[in-house]
LUMVEXDREN-876252 format. One record per residue (C-alpha): residue number from 1; x, y, z. Coordinates in nm, 4 decimals. Layout:
# LUMVEXDREN-876252
NUM | X | Y | Z
...
***
This chain:
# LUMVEXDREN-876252
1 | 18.3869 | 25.2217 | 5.9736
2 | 18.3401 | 24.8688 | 5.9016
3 | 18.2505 | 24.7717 | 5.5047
4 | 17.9046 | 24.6893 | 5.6341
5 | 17.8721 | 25.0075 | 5.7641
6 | 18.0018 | 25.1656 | 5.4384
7 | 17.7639 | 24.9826 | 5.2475
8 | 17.4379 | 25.0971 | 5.4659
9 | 17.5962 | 25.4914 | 5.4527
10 | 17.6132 | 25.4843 | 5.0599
11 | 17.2271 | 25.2813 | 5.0338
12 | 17.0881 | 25.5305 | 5.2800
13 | 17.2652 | 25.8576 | 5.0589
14 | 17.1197 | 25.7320 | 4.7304
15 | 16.7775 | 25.8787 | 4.7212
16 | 16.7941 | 26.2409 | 4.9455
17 | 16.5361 | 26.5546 | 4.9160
18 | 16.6748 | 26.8780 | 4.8307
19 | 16.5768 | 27.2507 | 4.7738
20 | 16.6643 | 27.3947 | 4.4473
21 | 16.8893 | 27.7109 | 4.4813
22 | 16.9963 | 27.8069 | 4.1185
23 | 16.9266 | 27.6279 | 3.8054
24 | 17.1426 | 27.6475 | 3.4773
25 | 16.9199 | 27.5883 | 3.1547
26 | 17.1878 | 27.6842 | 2.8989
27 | 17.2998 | 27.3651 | 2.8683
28 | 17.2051 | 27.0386 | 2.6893
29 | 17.1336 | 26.8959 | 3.0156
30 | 17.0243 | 27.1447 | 3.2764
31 | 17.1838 | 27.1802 | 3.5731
32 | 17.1260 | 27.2534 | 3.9016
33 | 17.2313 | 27.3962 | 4.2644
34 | 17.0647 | 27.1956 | 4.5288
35 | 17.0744 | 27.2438 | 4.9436
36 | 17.0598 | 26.8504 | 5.0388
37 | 17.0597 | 26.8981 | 5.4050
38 | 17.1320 | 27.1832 | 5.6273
39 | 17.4998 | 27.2302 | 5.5642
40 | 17.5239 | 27.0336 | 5.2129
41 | 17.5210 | 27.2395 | 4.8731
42 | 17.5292 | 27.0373 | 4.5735
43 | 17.6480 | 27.2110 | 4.2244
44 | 17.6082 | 27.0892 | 3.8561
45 | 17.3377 | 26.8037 | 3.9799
46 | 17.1999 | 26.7022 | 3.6190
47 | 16.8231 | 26.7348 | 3.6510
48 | 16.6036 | 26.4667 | 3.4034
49 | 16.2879 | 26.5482 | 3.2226
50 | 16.0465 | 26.3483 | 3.0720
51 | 16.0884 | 26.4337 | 2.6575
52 | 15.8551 | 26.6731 | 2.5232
53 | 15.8435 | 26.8407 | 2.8615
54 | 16.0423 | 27.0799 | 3.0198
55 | 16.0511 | 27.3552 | 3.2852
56 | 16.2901 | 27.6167 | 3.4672
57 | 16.1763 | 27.5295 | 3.8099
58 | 16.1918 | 27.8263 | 4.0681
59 | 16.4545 | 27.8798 | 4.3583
60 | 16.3083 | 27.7016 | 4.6657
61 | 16.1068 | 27.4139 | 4.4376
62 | 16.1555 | 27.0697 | 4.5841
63 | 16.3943 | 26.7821 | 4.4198
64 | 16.4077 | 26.4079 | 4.4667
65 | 16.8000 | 26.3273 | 4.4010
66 | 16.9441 | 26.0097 | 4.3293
67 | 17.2945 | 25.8923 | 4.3538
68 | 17.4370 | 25.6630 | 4.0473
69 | 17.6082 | 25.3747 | 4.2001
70 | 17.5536 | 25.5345 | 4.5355
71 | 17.8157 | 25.7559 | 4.4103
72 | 17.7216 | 26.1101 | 4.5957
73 | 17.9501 | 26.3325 | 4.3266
74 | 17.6868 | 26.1311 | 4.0316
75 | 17.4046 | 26.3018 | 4.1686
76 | 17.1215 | 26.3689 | 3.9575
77 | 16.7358 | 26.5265 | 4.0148
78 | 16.4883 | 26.3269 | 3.8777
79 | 16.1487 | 26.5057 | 3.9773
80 | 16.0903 | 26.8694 | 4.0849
81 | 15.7723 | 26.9860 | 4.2428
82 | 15.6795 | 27.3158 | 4.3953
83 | 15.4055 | 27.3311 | 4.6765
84 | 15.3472 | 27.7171 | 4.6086
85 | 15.2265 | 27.6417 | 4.2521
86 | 15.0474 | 27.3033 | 4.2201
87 | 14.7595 | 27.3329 | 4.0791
88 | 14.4647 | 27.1558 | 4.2741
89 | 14.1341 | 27.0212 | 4.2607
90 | 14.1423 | 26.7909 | 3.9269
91 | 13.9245 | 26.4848 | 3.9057
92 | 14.0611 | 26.1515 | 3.8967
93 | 14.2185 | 26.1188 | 3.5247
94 | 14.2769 | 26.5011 | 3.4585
95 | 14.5846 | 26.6325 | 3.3604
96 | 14.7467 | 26.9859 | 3.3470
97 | 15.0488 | 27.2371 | 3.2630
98 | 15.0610 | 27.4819 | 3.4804
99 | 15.2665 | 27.7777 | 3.6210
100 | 15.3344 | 27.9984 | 3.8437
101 | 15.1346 | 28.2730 | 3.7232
102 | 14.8121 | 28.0904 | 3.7389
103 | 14.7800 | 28.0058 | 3.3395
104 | 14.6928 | 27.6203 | 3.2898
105 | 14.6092 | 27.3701 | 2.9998
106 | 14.3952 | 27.1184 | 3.1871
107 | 14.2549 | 26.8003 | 3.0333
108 | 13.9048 | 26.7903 | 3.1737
109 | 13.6802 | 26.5215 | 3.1617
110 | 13.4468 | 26.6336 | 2.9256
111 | 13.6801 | 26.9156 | 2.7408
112 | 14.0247 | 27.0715 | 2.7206
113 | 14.0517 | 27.4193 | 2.9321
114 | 14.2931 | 27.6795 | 2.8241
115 | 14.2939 | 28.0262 | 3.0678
116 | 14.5989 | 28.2672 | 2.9900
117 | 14.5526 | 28.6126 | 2.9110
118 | 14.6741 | 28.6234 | 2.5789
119 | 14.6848 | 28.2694 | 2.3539
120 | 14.9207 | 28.2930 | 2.0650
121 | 14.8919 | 28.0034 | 1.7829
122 | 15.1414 | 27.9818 | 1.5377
123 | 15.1011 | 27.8033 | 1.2209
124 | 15.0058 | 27.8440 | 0.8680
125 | 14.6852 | 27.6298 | 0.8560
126 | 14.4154 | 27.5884 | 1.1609
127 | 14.1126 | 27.4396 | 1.1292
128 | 13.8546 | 27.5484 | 1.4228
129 | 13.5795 | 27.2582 | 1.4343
130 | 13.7673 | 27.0402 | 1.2593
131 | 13.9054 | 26.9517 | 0.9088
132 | 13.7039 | 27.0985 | 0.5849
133 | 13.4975 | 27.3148 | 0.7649
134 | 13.4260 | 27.6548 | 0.7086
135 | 13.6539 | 27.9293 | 0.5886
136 | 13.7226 | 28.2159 | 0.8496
137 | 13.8194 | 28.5713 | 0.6590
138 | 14.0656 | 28.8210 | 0.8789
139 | 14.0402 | 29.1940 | 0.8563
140 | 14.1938 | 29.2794 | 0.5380
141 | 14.1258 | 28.9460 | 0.2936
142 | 13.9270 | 28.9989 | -0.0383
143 | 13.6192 | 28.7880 | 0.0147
144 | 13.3484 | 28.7420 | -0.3261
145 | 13.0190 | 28.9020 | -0.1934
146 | 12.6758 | 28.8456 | -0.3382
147 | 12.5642 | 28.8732 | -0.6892
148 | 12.4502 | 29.1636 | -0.9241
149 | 12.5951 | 29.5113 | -0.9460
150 | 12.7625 | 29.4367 | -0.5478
151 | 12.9208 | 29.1573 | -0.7029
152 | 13.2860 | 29.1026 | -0.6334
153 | 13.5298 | 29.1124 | -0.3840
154 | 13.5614 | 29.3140 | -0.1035
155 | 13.7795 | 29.3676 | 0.1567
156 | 13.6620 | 29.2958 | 0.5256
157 | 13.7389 | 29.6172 | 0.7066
158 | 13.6860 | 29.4960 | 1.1228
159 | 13.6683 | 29.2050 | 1.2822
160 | 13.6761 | 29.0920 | 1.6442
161 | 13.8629 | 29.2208 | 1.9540
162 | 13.8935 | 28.9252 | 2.1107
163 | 14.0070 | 28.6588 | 1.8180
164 | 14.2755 | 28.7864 | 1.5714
165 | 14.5408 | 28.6337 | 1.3093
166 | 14.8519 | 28.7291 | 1.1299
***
């Protein structure tokens, strides 16, 4: 093979389209098992993700690969999509988080969609409607009620089935 030719092979191997087989997300950098082409298994390619983000993509999810230096054992993924999943149908300017099971965050236009079956917020102080509005009492907080001989507090003793807090 001429040095040319050499040259052309490693340009053409440094961007390839794989099939993710395993994935390894134990480590600080997670790792996957990728089928390259029909007879070429890859292990330990180093998969990036934007910060803040982060997934555990499933087997048979598509990977764009790129080869450092055109060096094939330097592989790493760089973007993972999987047809099965994508969610479809935004407007120009949305943006969602999405799985497999159908739950999404989407930016809309005019709001912010959540659907899940069960939303868990964690945190010591929300405000619903925005700062310094008004308080919200759960099921078991003294609140001051009226005036005259009902006067004091009292605990709340039910409350919603569909909006609870710990």
């Amino acid at each position: 093979m001429s040095p040319l030719d050499r040259v052309l092979l490693k340009v053409r191997q440094m961007v390839s389209r794989g099939v993710v087989l395993l994935v390894n997300d134990a480590l600080k950098m997670q790792e996957m098992q990728l089928k390259i082409m029909a007879d070429d298994t890859m292990d330990g390619v180093e998969r990036f993700q934007n910060y803040g983000y982060t997934s555990v993509p499933h087997a048979g999810s598509e990977a764009i690969a790129l080869t450092v230096n055109g060096d094939k054992s330097h592989t790493v993924v760089i973007v993972v999509d999987d047809r099965r999943y994508r969610l479809k149908g935004l407007k120009a300017g949305e943006v969602a988080m999405y799985d497999d099971q159908g739950q999404k965050i989407v930016l809309k236009r005019d709001q912010i969609l959540v659907e899940a079956p069960k939303v868990v917020v964690q945190s010591d102080d929300i405000s619903l409607g925005g700062e310094g509005g008004p308080k919200v009492a759960r099921v078991g907080d003294l609140v001051a009620v009226g005036s005259g001989s009902s006067a004091g507090n009292w605990p709340i003793v039910s409350g919603s089935d569909k909006v609870t807090a710990s």
